[in-house]
ZATIZA-818639 format. One record per residue (C-alpha): residue in three letters; x, y, z. Coordinates in nm, 3 decimals. Layout:
   residu         x         y         z
      ALA         X         Y         Z
...
//
This chain:
   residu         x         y         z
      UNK     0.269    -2.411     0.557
      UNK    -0.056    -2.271     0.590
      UNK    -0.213    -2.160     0.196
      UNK    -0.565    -1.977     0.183
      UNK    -0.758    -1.732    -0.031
      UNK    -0.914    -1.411     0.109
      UNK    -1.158    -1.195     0.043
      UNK    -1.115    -0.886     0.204
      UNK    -1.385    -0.573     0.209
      UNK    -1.484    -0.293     0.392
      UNK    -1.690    -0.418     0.761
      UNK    -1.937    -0.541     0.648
      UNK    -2.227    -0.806     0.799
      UNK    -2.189    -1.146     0.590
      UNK    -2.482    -1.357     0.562
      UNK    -2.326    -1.692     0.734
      UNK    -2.551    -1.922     0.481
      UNK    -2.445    -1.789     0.175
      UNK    -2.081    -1.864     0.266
      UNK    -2.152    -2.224     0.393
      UNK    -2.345    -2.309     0.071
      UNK    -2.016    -2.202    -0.115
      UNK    -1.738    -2.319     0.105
      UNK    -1.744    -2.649     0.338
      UNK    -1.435    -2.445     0.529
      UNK    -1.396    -2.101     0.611
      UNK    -1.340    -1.828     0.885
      UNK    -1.487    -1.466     0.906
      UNK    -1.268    -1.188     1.120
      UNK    -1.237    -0.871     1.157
      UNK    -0.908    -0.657     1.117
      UNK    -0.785    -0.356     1.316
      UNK    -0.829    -0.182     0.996
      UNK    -1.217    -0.209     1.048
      UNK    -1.210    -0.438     0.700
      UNK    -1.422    -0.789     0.715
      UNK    -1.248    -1.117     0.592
      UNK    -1.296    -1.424     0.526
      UNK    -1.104    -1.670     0.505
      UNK    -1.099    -2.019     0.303
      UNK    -0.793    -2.265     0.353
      UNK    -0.658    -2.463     0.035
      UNK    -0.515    -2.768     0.020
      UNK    -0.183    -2.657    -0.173
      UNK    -0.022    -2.368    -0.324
      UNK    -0.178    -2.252    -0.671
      UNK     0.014    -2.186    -0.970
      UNK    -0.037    -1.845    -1.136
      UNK    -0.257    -1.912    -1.359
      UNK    -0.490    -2.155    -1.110
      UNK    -0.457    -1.846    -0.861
      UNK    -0.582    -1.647    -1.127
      UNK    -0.902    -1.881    -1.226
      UNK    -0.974    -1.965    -0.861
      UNK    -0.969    -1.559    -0.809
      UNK    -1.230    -1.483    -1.069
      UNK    -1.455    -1.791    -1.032
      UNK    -1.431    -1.618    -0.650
      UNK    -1.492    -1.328    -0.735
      UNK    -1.798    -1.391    -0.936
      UNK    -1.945    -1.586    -0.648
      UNK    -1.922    -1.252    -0.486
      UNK    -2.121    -1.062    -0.740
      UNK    -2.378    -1.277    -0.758
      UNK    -2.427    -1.303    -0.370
      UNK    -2.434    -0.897    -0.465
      UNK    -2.128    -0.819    -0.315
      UNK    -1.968    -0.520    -0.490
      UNK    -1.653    -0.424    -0.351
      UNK    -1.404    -0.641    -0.180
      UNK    -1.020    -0.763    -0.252
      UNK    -0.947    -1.122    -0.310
      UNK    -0.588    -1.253    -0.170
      UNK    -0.457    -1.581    -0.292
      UNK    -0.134    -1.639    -0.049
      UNK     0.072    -1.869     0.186
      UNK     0.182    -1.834     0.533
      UNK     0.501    -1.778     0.412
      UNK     0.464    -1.485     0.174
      UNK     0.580    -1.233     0.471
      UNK     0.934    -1.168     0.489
      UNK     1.138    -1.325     0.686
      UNK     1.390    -1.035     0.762
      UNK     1.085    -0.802     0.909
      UNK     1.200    -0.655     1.189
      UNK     0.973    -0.438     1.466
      UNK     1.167    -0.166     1.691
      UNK     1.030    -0.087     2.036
      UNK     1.243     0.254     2.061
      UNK     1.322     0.452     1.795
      UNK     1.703     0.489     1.930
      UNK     1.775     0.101     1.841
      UNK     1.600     0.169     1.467
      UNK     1.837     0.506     1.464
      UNK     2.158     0.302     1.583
      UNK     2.053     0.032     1.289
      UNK     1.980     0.284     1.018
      UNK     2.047     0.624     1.093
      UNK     1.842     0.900     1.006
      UNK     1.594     0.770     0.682
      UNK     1.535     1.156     0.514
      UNK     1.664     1.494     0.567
      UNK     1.613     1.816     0.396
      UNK     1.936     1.869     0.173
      UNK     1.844     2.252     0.218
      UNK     1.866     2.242     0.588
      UNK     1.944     2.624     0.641
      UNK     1.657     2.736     0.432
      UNK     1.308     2.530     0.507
      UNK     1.118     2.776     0.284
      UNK     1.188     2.985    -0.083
      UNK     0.995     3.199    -0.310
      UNK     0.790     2.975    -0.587
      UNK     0.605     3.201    -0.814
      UNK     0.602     3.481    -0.611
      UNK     0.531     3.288    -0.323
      UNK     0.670     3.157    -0.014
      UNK     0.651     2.806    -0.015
      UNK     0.775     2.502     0.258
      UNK     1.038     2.293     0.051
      UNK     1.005     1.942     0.103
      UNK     0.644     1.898     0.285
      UNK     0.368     1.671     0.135
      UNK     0.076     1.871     0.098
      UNK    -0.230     1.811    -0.074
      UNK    -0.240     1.852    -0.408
      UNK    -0.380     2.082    -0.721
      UNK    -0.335     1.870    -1.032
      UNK    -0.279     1.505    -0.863
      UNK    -0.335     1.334    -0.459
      UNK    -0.082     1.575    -0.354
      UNK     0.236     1.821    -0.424
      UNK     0.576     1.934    -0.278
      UNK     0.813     2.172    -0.335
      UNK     1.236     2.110    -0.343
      UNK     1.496     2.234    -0.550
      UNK     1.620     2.104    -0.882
      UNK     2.011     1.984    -0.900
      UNK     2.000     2.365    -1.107
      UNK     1.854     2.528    -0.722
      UNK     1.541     2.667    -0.874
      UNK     1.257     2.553    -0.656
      UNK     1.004     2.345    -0.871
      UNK     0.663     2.166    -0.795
      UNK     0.644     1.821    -0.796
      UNK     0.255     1.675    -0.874
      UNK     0.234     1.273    -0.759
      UNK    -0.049     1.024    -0.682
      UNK    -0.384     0.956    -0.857
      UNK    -0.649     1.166    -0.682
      UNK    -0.921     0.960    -0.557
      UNK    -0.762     0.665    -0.529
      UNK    -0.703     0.499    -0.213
      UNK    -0.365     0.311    -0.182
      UNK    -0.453     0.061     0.103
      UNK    -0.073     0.081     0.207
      UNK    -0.163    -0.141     0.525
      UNK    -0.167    -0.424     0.316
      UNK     0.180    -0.527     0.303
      UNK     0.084    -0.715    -0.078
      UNK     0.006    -0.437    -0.243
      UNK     0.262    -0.278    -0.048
      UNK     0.545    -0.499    -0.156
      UNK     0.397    -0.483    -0.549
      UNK     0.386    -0.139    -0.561
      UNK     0.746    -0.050    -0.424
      UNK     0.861    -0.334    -0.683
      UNK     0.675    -0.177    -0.944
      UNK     0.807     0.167    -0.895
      UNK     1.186     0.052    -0.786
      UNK     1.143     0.217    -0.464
      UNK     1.469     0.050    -0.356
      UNK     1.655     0.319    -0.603
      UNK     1.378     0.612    -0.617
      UNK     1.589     0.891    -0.768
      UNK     1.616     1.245    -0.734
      UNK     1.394     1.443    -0.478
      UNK     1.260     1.651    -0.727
      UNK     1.094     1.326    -0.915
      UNK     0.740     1.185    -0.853
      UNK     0.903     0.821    -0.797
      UNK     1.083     0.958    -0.489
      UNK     0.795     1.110    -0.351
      UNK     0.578     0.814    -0.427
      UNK     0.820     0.579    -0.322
      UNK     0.841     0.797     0.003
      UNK     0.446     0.760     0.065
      UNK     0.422     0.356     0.028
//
């Protein structure tokens, strides 16, 4: 097994030398996601608390090199789940698990919110938070739902801070669709 640290940031041009005066190993790539990384193999896998330490004695290698904004990643080869599984055609995903969301109000796609006519369970951006949908209540009044943290970006290509936040949030039991959890949930 393969265990490394990361530091991941937006493409950026890394001055070679600074890296080589800090790190006898490393590799720099680029992802798909247009984000420059670098790479630094350990020897073992660290504990929590040496993850931790290693991370912020990193981490203020970067800010001194003047580095501002950048992830750091302390992981194994193995951290990516084994029972992953990529579809070619979305009829063998539908075969294996059916159809993932439907609108429970099937005969009526929009209803009156406020004097309004509103689309019932469309994402849309939001007023109050990152974005807003309309459903009905177990009651059938039509409510707004308000969920995300404007101006945050969630980064939900990274399949670590995927995995965190859907543990975080118990996105394997969301609740009801007229909850921020679902809709959150729904998002990551």
């Amino acid at each position: 097994m393969k265990y490394y640290a990361r530091v991941v940031m937006e493409k950026t041009t890394i001055q070679e030398s600074l890296v080589e005066s800090v790190f006898d190993k490393y590799e720099i790539f680029e992802t798909e996601q247009d984000a420059t990384v670098i790479e630094i193999p350990l020897s073992r896998q660290l504990e929590e608390t040496e993850a931790d330490e290693y991370a912020q004695r990193l981490a203020d290698m970067m800010f001194e090199a003047g580095y501002k904004d950048f992830d750091i990643e302390i992981s194994a080869d193995g951290d990516v789940a084994e029972d992953e599984i990529t579809y070619d055609n979305d009829d063998e995903f539908f075969e294996d698990y059916g159809v993932m969301w439907f609108n429970e109000d099937e005969a009526l796609d929009e209803a009156d919110y406020q004097g309004r006519s509103v689309k019932l369970g469309k994402p849309m951006a939001g007023d109050t938070k990152k974005f807003k949908v309309y459903v009905k209540n177990p009651k059938g009044n039509v409510v707004k739902v308000n969920f995300g943290q404007k101006g945050a970006k969630i980064k939900k290509n990274n399949p670590e801070r995927r995995r965190s936040f859907r543990a975080r949030h118990n996105c394997d039991n969301p609740g009801p669709r007229h909850k921020a959890r679902y809709w959150s949930c729904r998002k990551w």
